[in-house]
C-alpha positions in Angstrom: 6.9 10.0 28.2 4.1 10.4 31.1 3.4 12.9 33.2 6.1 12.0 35.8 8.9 12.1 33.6 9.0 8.6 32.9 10.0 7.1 29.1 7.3 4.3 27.9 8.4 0.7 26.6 7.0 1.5 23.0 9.4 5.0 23.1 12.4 3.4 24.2 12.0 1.0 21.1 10.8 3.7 19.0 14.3 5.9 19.5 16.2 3.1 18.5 18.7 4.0 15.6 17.7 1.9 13.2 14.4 2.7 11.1 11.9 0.4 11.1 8.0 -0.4 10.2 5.6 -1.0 13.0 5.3 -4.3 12.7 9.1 -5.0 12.7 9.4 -2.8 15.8 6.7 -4.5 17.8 8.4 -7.6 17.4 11.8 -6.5 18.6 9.6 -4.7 21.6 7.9 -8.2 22.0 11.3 -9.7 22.1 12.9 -7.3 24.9 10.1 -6.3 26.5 7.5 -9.6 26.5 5.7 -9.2 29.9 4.9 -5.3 29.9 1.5 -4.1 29.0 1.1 -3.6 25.3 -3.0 -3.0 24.6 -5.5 -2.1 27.2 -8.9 -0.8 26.3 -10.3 -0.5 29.7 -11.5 -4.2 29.5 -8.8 -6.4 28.3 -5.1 -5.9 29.0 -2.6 -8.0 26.6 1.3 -7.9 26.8 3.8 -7.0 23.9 4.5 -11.2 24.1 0.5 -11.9 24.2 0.0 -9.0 21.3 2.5 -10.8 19.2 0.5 -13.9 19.6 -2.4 -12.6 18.7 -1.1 -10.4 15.6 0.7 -13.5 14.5 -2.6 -15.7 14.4 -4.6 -13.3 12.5 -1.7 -13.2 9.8 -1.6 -16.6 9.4 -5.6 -17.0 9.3 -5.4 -14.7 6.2 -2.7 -16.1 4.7 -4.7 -19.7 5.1 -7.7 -18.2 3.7 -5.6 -16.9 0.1 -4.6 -13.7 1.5 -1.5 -12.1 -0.3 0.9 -9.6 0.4 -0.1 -6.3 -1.5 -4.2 -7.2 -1.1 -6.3 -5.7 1.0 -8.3 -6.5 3.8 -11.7 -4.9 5.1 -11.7 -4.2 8.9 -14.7 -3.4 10.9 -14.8 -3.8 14.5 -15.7 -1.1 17.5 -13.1 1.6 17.5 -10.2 1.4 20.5 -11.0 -2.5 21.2 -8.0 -4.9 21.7 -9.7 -7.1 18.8 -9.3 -4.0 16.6 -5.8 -3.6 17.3 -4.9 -7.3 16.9 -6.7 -6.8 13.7 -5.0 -4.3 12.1 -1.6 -5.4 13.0 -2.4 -8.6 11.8 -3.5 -7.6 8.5 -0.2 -5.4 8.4 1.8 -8.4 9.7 0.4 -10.6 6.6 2.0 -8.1 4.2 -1.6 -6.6 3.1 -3.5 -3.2 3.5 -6.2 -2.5 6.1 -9.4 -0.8 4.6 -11.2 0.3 8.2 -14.4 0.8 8.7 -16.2 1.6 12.3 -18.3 -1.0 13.4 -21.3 1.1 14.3 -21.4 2.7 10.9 -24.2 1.7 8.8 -23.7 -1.4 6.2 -24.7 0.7 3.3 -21.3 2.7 4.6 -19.4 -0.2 4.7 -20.1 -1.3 1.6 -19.5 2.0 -0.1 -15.9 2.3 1.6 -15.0 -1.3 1.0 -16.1 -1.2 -2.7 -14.2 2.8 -2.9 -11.0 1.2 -2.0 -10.7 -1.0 -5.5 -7.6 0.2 -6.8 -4.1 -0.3 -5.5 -0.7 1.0 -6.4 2.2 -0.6 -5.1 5.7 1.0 -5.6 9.1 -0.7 -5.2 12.7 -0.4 -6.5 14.8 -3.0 -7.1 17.3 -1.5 -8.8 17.8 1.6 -7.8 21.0 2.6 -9.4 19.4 1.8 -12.8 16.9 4.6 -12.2 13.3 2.7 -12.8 10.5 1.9 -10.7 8.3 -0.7 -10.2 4.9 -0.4 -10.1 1.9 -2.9 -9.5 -1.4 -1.4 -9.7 -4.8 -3.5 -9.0 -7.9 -2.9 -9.8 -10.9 -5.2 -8.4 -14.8 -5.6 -9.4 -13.5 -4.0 -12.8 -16.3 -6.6 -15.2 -15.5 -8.7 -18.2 -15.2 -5.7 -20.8 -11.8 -4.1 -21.8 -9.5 -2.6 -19.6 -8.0 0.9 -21.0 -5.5 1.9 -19.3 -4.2 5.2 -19.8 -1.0 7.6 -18.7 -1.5 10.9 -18.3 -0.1 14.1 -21.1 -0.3 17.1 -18.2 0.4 17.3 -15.1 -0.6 20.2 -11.8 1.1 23.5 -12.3 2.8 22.5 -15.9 1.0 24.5 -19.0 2.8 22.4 -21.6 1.8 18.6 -22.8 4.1 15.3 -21.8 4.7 12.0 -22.8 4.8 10.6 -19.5 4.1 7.0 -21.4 7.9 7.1 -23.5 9.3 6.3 -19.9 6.7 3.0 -19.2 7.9 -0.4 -20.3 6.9 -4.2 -19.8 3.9 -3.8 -19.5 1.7 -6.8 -18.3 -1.5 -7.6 -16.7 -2.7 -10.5 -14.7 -5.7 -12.0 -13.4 -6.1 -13.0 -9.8 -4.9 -16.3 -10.2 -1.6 -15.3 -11.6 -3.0 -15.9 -15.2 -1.5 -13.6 -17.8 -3.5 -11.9 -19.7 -3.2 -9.6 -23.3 -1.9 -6.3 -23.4 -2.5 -4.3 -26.1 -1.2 -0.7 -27.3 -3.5 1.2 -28.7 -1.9 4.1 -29.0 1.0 6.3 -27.3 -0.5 6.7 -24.1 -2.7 3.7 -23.5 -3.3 0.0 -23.6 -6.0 -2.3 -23.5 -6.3 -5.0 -21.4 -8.4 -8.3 -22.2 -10.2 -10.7 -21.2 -11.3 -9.8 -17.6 -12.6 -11.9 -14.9 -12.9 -8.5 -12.0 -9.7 -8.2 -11.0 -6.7 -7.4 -12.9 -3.4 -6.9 -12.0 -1.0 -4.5 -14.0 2.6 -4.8 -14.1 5.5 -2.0 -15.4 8.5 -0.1 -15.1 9.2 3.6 -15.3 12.4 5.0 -16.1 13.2 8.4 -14.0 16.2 10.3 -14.0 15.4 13.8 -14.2 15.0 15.8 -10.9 12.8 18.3 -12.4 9.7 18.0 -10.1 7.3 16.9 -13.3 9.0 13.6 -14.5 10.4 10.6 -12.0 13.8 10.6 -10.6 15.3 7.2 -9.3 18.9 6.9 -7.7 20.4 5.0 -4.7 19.8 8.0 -2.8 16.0 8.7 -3.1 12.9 8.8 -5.0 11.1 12.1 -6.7 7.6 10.7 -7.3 5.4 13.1 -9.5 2.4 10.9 -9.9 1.0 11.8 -13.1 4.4 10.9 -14.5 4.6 7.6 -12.7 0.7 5.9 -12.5 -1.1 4.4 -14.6 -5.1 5.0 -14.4 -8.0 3.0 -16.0 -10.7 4.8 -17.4 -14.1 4.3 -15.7 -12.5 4.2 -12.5 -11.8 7.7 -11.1 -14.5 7.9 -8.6 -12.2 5.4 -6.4 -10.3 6.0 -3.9 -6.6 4.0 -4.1 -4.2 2.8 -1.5 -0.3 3.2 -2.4 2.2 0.9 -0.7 5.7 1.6 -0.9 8.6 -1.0 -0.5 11.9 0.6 -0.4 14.8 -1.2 -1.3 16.5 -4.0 0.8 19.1 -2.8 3.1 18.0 0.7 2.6 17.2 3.5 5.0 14.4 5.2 3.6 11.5 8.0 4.5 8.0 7.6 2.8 5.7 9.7 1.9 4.3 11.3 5.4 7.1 9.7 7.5 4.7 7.9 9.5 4.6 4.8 7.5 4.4 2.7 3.8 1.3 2.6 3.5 -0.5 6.2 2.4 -4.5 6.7 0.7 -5.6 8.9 -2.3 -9.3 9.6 -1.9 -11.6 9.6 -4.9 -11.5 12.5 -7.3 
């Protein structure tokens, strides 16, 4: 609402009833509202139905150029432009995470920030009522030697030990191009993973049903995350930030972590 009392396009579809992700309520403000002002940076002026346009291009550009949902996508333009905003929606309107940097920081900065952000996490439940999560974790510019991957015994604030990994099943990793690659256990809490190209992708479910605060609870009705009991970390790579998507069930109404969106970012340790 402005100063004179009067309720904005973008707040009129934002008290809608329904719950919704930016990108899906952009397009039903692009659908009702298509000729009021969307973006203006003081220089260029687009409308929800131009935006839309825009956003829609840039999605299809990356998904032309190999882009998948879950990857991420390095954006560096000058802060509060329309191109950046067309950017970033885009990017979110492919299915992918942003990685932002500001165009006037120096390149060494961008490629600190861009090669930080290697690791991904993404989180989704497809069967809820069967209390286990799916998680897909990625890690990029990892070499050719050995994965090991590793699930943590303790967790913040507990003074005992725990086998977080007797809850982790079907395992699997992947290269970039979908290829499977060999999992191996080497022991209760960890598994190797070979041969790598850079990238690997790791697939597995976690069973959760016990509300306790230090293991994972899953049920139609929510989520209870404690992430040492639910991520899987490689060694070698704790100095990276990660980005953590999560995808709540079909049909479901559902609050992330922060209540401002999906999409949340761990710095480095």
């Amino acid at each position: 609402m402005n100063h004179d009392g009067h309720v904005s396009t973008l707040e009129r579809a934002w008290n809608r009833p329904l719950e919704r992700t930016l990108v899906e309520l952009l397009r039903w403000t692009a659908s009702t509202y298509p000729e009021e002002p969307a973006v203006d940076d003081g220089h260029v002026v687009l409308t929800y139905r131009e935006l839309m346009s825009a956003v829609a291009a840039v999605a299809g550009r990356l998904a032309a150029g190999g882009v998948l949902a879950g990857d991420r996508v390095g954006v560096r333009m000058p802060s509060g432009s329309a191109d950046l905003y067309v950017a970033i929606l885009g990017v979110l309107a492919a299915g992918s995470a942003y990685v932002p940097v500001d165009a006037d920081d120096p390149d060494e900065r961008a490629a600190l920030v861009f090669a930080a952000a290697g690791v991904e996490y993404r989180f989704s439940f497809p069967e809820p009522e069967h209390r286990w999560m799916q998680v897909e974790a990625t890690f990029r510019d990892v070499g050719t030697a050995p994965l090991e991957l590793r699930m943590s015994i303790s967790s913040p604030g507990r003074y005992s030990a725990h086998n977080f990994a007797k809850n982790v099943y079907d395992v699997r990793a992947f290269r970039a191009d979908r290829t499977e690659l060999a999992v191996t256990r080497t022991d209760p809490h960890g598994w190797r993973v070979t041969p790598l190209d850079g990238t690997v992708v790791v697939r597995y479910k976690v069973f959760g049903d016990r509300v306790d605060g230090t293991y994972l609870a899953i049920d139609s009705s929510h989520a209870h995350i404690n992430m040492p009991a639910a991520v899987m970390f490689a060694r070698g790579l704790d100095d990276r930030s990660a980005v953590l998507t999560f995808e709540p069930p079909a049909g479901r109404r559902t609050r992330p972590p922060g209540a401002a969106g999906a999409t949340a970012r761990a710095p480095a340790s």
